[in-house]
FIKETOR-942341 format. One record per residue (C-alpha): z, y, x; residue number from 1; residue in three letters. Coordinates in nm, 4 decimals. Layout:
N
> pz | py | px | k | r
> Z | Y | X | NUM | ala
...
END
This chain:
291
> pz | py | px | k | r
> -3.7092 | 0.3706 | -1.6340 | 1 | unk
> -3.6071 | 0.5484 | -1.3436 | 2 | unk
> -3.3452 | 0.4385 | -1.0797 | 3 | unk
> -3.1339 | 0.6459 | -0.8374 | 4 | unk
> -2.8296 | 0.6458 | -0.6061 | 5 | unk
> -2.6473 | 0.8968 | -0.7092 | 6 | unk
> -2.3040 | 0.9029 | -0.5962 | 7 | unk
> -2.0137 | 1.0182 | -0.7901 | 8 | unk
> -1.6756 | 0.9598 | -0.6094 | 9 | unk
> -1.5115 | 0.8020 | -0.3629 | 10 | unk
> -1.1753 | 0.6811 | -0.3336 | 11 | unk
> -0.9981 | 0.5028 | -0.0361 | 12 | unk
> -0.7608 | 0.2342 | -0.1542 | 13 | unk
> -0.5516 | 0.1394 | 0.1434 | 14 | unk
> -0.5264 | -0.2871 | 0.0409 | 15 | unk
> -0.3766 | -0.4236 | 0.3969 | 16 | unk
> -0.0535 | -0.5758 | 0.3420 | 17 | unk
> 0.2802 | -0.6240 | 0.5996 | 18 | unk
> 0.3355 | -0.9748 | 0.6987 | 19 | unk
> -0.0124 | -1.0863 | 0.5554 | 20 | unk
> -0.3210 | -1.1764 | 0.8013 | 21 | unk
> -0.6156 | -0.9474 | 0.7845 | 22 | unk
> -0.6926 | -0.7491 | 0.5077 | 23 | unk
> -0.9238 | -0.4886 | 0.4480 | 24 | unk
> -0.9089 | -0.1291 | 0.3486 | 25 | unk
> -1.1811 | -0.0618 | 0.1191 | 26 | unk
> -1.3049 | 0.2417 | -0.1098 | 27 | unk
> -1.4869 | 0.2308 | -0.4063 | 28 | unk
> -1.7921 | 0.4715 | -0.5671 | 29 | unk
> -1.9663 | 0.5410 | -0.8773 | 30 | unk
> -2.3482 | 0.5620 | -0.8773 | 31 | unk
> -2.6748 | 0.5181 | -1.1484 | 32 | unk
> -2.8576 | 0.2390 | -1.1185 | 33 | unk
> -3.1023 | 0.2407 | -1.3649 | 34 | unk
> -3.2105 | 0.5469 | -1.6099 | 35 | unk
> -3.3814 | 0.4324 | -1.9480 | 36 | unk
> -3.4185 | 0.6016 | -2.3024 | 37 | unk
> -3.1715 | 0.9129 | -2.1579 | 38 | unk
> -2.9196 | 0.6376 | -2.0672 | 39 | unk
> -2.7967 | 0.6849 | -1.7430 | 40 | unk
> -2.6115 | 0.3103 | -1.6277 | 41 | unk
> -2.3461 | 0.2777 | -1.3317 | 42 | unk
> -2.2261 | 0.0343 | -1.1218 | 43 | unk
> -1.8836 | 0.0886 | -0.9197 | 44 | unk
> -1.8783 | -0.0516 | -0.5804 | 45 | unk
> -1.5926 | -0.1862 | -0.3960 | 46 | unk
> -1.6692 | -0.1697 | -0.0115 | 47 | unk
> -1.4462 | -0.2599 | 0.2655 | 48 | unk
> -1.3955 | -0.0443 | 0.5510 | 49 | unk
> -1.5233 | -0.2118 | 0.8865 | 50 | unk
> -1.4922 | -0.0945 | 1.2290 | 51 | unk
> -1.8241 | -0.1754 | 1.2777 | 52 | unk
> -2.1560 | -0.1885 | 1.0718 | 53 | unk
> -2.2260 | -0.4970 | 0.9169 | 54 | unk
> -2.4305 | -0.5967 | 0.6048 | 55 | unk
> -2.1496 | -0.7784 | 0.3484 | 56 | unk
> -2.1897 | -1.0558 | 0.0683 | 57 | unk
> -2.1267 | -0.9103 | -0.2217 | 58 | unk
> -2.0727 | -1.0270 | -0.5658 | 59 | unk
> -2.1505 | -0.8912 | -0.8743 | 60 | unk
> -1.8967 | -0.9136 | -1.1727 | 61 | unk
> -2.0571 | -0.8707 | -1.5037 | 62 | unk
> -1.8011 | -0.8007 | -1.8151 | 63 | unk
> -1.7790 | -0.9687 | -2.1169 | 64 | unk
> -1.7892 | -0.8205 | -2.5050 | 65 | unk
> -2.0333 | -1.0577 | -2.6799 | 66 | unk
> -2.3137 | -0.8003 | -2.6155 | 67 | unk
> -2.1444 | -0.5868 | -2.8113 | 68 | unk
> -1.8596 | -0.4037 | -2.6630 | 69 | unk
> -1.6886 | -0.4440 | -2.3060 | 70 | unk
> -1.6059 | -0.2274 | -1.9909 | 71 | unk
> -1.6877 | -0.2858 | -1.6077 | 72 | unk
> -1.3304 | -0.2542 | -1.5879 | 73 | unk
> -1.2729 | -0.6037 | -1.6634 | 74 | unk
> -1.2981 | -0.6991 | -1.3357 | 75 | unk
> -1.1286 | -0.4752 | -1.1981 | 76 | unk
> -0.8305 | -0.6615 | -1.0173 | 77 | unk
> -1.0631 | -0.9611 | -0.9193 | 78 | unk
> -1.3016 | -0.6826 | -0.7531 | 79 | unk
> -1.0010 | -0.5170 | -0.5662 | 80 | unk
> -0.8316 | -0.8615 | -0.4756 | 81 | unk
> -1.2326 | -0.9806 | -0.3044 | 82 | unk
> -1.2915 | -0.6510 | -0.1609 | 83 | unk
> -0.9960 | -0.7410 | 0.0418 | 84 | unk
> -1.1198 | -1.0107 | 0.1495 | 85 | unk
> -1.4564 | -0.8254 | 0.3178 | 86 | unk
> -1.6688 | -0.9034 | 0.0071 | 87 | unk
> -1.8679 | -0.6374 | -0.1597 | 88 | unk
> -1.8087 | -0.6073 | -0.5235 | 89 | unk
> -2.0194 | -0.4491 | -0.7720 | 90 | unk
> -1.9414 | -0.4006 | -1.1387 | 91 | unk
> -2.2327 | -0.3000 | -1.3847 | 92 | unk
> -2.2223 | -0.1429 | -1.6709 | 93 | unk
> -2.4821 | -0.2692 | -1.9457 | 94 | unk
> -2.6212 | -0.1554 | -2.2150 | 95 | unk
> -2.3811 | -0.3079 | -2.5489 | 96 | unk
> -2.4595 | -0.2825 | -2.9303 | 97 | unk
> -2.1468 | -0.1009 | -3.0099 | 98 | unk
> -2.2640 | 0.2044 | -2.7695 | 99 | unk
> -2.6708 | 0.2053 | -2.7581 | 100 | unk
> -2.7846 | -0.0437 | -3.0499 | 101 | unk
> -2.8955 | -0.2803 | -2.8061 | 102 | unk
> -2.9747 | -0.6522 | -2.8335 | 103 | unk
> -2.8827 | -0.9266 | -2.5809 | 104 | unk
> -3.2442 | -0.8663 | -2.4343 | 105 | unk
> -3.1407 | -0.5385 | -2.3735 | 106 | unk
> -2.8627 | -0.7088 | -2.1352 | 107 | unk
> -3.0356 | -0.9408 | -1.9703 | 108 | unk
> -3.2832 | -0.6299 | -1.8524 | 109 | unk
> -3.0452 | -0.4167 | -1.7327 | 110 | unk
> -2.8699 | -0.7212 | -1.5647 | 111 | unk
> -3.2169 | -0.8016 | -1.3921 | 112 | unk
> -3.2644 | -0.4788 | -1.2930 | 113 | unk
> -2.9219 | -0.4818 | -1.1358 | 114 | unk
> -3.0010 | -0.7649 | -0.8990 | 115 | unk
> -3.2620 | -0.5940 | -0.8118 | 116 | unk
> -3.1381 | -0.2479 | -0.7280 | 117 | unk
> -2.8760 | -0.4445 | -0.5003 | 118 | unk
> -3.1717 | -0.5986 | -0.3298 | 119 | unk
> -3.3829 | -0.3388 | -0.3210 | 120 | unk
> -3.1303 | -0.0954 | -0.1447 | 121 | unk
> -2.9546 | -0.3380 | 0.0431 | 122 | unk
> -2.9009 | -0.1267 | 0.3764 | 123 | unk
> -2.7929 | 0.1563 | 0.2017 | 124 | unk
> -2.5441 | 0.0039 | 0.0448 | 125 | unk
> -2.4550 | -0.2475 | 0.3437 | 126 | unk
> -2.5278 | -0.5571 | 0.1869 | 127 | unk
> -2.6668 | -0.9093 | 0.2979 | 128 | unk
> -2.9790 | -0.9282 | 0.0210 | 129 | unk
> -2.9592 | -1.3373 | 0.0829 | 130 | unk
> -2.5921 | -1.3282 | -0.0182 | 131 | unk
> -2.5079 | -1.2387 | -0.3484 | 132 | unk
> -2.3398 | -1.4039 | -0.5984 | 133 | unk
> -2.3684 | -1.2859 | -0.9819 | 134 | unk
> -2.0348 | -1.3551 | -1.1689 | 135 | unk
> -1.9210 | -1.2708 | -1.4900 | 136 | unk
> -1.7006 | -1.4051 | -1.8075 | 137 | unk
> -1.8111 | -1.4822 | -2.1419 | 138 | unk
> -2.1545 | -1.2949 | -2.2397 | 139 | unk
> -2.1396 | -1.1119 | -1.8946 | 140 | unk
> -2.1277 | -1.5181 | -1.7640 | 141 | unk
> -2.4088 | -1.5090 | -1.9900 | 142 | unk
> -2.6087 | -1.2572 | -1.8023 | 143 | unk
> -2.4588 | -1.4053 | -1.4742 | 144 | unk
> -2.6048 | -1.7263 | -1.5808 | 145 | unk
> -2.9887 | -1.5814 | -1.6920 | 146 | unk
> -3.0123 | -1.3657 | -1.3473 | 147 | unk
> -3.0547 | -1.7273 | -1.1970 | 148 | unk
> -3.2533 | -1.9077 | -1.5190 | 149 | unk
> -3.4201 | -1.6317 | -1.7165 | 150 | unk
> -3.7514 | -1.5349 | -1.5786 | 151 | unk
> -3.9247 | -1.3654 | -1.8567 | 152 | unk
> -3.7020 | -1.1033 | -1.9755 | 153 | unk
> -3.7426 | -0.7660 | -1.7694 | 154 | unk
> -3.8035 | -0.4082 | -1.7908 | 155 | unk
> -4.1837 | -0.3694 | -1.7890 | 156 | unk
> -4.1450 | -0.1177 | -1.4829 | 157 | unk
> -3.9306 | -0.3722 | -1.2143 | 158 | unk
> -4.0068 | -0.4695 | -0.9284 | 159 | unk
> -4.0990 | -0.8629 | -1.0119 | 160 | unk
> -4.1354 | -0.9523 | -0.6931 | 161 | unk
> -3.7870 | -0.8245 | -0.6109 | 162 | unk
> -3.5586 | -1.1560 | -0.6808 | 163 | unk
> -3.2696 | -1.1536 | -0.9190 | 164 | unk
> -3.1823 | -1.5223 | -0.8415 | 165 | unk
> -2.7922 | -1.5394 | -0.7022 | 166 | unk
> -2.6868 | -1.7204 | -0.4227 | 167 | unk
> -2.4333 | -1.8538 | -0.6333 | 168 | unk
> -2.2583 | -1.8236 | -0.9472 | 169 | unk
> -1.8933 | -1.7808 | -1.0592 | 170 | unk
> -1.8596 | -1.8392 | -1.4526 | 171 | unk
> -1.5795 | -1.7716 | -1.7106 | 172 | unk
> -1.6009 | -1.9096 | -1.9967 | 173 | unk
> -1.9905 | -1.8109 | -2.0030 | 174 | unk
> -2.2172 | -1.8227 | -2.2527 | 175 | unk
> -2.4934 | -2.0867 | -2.1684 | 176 | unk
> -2.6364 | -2.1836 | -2.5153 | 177 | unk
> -2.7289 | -1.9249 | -2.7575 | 178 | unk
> -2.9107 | -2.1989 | -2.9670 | 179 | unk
> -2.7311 | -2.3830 | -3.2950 | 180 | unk
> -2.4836 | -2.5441 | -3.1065 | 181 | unk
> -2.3848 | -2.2593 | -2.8710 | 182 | unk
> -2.2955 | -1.8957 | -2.9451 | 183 | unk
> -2.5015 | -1.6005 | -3.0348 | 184 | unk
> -2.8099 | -1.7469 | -3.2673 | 185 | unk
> -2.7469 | -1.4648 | -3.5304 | 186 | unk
> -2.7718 | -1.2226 | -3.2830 | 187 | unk
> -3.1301 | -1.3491 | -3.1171 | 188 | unk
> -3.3865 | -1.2916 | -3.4132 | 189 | unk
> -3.5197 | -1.6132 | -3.3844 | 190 | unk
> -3.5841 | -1.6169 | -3.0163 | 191 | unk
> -3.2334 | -1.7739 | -2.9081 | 192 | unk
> -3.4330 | -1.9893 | -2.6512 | 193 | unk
> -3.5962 | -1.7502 | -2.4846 | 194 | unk
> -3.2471 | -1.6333 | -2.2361 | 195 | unk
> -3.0770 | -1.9488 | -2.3305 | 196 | unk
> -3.0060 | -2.0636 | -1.9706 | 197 | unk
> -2.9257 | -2.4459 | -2.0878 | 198 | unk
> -3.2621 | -2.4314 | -2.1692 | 199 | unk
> -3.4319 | -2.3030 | -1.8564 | 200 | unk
> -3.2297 | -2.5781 | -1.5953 | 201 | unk
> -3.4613 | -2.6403 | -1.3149 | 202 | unk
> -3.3887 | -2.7636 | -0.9661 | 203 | unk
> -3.3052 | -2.4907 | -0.7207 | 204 | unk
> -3.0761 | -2.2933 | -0.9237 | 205 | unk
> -2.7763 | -2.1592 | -0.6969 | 206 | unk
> -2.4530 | -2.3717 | -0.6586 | 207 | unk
> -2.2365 | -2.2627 | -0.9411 | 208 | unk
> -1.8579 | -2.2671 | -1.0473 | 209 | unk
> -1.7916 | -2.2955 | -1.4090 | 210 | unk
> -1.3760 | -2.2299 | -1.5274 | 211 | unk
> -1.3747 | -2.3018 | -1.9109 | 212 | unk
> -1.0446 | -2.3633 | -2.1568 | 213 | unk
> -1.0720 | -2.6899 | -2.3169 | 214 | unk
> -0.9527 | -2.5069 | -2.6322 | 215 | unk
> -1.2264 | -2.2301 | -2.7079 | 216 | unk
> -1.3494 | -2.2154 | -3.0071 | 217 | unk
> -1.5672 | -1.9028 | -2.9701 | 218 | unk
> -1.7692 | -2.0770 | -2.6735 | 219 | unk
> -1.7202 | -2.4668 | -2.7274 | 220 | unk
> -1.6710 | -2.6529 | -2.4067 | 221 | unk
> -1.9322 | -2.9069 | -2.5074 | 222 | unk
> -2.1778 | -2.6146 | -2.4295 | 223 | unk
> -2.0701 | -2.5873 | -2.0314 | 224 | unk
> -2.0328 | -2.9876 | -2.0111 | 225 | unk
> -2.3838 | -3.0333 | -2.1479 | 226 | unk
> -2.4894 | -2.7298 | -1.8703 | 227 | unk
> -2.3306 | -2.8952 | -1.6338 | 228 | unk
> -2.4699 | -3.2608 | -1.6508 | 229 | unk
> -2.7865 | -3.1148 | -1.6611 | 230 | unk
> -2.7558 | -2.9026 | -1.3813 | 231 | unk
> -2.6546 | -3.2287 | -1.1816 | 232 | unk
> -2.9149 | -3.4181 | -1.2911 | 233 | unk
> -3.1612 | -3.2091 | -1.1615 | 234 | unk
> -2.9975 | -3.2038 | -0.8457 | 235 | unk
> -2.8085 | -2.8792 | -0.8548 | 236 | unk
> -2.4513 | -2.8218 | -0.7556 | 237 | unk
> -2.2315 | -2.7197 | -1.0591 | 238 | unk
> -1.8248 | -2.7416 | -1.0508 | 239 | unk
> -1.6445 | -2.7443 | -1.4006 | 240 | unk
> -1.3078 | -2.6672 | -1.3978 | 241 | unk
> -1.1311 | -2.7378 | -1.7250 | 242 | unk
> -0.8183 | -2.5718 | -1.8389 | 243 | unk
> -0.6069 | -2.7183 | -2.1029 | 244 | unk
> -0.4793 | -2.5834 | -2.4787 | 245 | unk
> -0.6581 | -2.2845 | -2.2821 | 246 | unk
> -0.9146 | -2.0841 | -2.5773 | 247 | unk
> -1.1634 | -1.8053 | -2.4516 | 248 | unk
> -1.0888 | -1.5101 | -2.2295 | 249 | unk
> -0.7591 | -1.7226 | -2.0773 | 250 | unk
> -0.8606 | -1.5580 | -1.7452 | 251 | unk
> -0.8248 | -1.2124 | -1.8177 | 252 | unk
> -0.4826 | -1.0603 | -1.6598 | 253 | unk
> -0.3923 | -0.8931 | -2.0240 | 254 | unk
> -0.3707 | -1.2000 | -2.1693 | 255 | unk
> -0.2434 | -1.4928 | -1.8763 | 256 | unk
> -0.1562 | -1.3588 | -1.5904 | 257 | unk
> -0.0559 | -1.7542 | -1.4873 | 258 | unk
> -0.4378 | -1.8379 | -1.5480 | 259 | unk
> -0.5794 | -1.5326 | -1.4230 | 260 | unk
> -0.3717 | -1.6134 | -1.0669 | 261 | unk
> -0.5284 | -1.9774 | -1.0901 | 262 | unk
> -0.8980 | -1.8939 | -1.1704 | 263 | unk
> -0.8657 | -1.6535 | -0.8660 | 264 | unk
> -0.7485 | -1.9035 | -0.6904 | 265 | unk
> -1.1037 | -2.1216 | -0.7771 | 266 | unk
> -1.2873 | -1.8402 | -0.6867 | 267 | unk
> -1.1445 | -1.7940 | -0.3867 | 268 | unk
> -1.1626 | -2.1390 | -0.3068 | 269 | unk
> -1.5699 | -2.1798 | -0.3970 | 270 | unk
> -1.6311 | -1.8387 | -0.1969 | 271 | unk
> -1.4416 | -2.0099 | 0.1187 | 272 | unk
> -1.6847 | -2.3132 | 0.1115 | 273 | unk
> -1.9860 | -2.0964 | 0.0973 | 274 | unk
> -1.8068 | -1.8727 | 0.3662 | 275 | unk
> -1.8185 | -1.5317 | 0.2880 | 276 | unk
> -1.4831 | -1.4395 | 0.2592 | 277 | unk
> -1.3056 | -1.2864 | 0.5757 | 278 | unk
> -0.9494 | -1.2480 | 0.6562 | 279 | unk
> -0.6713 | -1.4788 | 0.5855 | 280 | unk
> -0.5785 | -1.5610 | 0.2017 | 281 | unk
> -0.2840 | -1.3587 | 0.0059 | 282 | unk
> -0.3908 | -1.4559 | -0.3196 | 283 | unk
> -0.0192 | -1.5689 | -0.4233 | 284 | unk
> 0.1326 | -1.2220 | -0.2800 | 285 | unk
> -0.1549 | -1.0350 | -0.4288 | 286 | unk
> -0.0822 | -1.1830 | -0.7853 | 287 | unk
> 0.3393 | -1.1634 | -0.6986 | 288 | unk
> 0.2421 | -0.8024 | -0.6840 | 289 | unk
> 0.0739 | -0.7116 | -1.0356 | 290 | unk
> 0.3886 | -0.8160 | -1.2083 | 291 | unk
END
């Protein structure tokens, strides 16, 4: 595998907004991360402009698809809504059945070696190596999830003593049991356990935010109640925040735009108690604004 910056665009997006506090101007790039089996994979950064140097949280939003399918784009408006708010925001792609023949393994590795390109080339990129959070709905909550759980699944030339563990974790309706009772078994060969982060709950795993609809039926909420009573009982922080008649992907703009404003709203919220968001909130103008 062989890893690179190599930069593709860059765009300025002007964000700042009359009668708002502070917002920030930020641009956004293209670059390979990771090179493996003549697959080259991006990420697209969102960076805000500062007048000064200064090494940024950033969080990294990984997109959803059941392994399968699934676009960085996903994340788009939550990246460009954060990177107003003086986060970084990175958004992978992975490798997916659909376009390489890949397995969930395949996933978790290229999520790993995310992490740890961010880590690894934190001053280029201007980011604050103790201060990233991984993020991500459905099986990209999955990945999220294993970056902080999963230590045995890699690519046999990382780093390993580079550190994929998050400083926190946003979930969407994530995947966090690929056993029986969870989602994905088919999929695992037999090995479900092995990146099934229920499974893997230890103490010192990064406070975490969990937004789930009551009403999914393609991840059951059982799954991220059972994650997060055990995460508690271990002594780890873990915030489940249950949404009504809601079923799976009810946080995606394209299909609520009501829950997609209040699950930014959460995120906002758990970013502000960890403090890493600058500026002044505009969440409600921001979301006035899509439509």
């Amino acid at each position: 595998m062989k890893k690179g910056h190599i930069l593709i665009f860059i765009i300025l997006i002007f964000s700042g907004v009359q009668g708002v506090g502070q917002t920030y101007q930020f641009e956004t790039s293209k670059f390979v991360y990771k090179e493996i089996g003549g697959i080259s994979l991006e990420m697209t950064m969102y960076k805000p402009i500062l007048s000064s140097h200064v090494n940024l949280p950033a969080i990294v939003f990984f997109f959803g698809g059941g392994w399968v399918g699934g676009t960085p784009e996903q994340f788009k408006l939550q990246a460009e809504y954060f990177a107003s708010r003086g986060v970084i925001v990175i958004c992978p792609d992975y490798r997916v059945k659909s376009r390489q023949g890949t397995t969930p393994f395949d996933c978790v590795k290229d999520a790993n070696s995310a992490m740890r390109y961010l880590r690894t080339n934190w001053r280029e990129l201007g980011i604050d190596s103790d201060k990233i959070i991984a993020a991500g709905g459905s099986a990209g909550g999955h990945l999220a999830a294993c970056t902080a759980t999963i230590k045995e699944c890699n690519e046999t030339d990382d780093d390993l003593s580079v550190s994929t563990k998050p400083m926190a974790m946003v979930l969407f309706n994530p995947v966090v049991d690929t056993g029986k009772r969870g989602y994905g078994q088919e999929k695992l060969e037999g090995r479900e356990f092995e990146i099934s982060p229920v499974h893997h709950i230890t103490a010192g795993i990064a406070p975490t935010l969990i937004m789930h609809g009551k009403d999914d039926t393609t991840v059951p909420y059982e799954n991220v109640a059972r994650f997060t009573s055990l995460m508690k009982q271990v002594g780890n922080k873990c915030r489940l925040k249950d949404y009504k008649h809601q079923k799976h992907g009810f946080f995606n703009y394209r299909n609520n735009p009501k829950y997609f404003k209040k699950t930014l709203i959460q995120t906002e919220r758990f970013l502000d108690e960890l403090n890493l968001l600058r500026g002044e909130s505009w969440v409600k103008k921001y979301c006035k604004e899509l439509g």
